[in-house]
N, C-alpha and C positions, 0 to 999 in steps of 0.2 A: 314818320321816324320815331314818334314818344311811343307806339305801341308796338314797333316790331324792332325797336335800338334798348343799347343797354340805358342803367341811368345809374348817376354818382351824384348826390347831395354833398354841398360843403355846406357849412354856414352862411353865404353871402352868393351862392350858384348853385342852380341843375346845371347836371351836365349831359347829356346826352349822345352816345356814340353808337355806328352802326357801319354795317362794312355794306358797299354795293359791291354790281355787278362789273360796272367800271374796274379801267386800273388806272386813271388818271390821277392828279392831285388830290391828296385832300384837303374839303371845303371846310369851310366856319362858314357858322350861320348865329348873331347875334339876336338876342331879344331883352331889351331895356324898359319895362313901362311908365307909364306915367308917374305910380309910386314910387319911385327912385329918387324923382326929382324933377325939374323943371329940363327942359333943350339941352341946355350947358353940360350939365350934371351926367344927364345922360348918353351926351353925345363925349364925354371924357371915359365912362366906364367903355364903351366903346371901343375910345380908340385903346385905350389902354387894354382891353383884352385881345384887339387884334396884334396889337405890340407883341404880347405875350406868345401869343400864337406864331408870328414870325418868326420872332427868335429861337422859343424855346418848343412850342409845343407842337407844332408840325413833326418834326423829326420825329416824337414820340409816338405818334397813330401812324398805321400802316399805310400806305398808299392804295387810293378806290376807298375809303372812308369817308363819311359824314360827320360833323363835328357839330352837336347847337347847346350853345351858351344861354343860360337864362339867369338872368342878375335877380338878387332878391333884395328885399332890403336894407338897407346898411350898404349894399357895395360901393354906393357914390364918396364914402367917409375913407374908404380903404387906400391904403399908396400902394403906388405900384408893387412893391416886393410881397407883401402880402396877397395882390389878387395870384399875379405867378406862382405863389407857393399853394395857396387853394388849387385855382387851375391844375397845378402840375401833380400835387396829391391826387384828381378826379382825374385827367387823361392815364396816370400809369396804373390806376385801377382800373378804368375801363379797357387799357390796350389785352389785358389779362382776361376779359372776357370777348373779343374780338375775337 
């Protein structure tokens, strides 16, 4: 997906998007590493990005898409309206190249 998807840098995510052959759902696929932070830390960026994803940013990617998150550092310090607002700046520039 990193070499044939597009990609969108924020300050605290890559984002990665890519359309299949599918027309089913589209997926999130999360990547949190160690440098983030400890378990906790990292399983909060987590869920808080699939939150984001539920809500808002599904609707946004086309259906038969691939979606993968990659936390940088600093995201574990971020509240929720700030990861959503990153996020949602990277998904509607990537849906533009879909």
């Amino acid at each position: 997906m990193q070499r044939a998807g597009s990609r969108f840098q924020t300050a605290h995510f890559v984002v990665y998007a890519m359309r299949t052959e599918e027309t089913g759902p589209t997926r999130l696929g999360i990547t949190v590493s160690r440098r983030i932070g400890g378990a906790v830390m990292r399983n909060r960026v987590k869920r808080r990005v699939r939150e984001c994803f539920r809500m808002n940013l599904r609707a946004t990617i086309p259906a038969g898409s691939d979606l993968l998150v990659i936390a940088r550092t600093g995201a574990a310090r971020l509240e929720s309206r700030a990861i959503l607002d990153e996020l949602t700046t990277a998904t509607l520039n990537l849906r533009r190249r879909l």
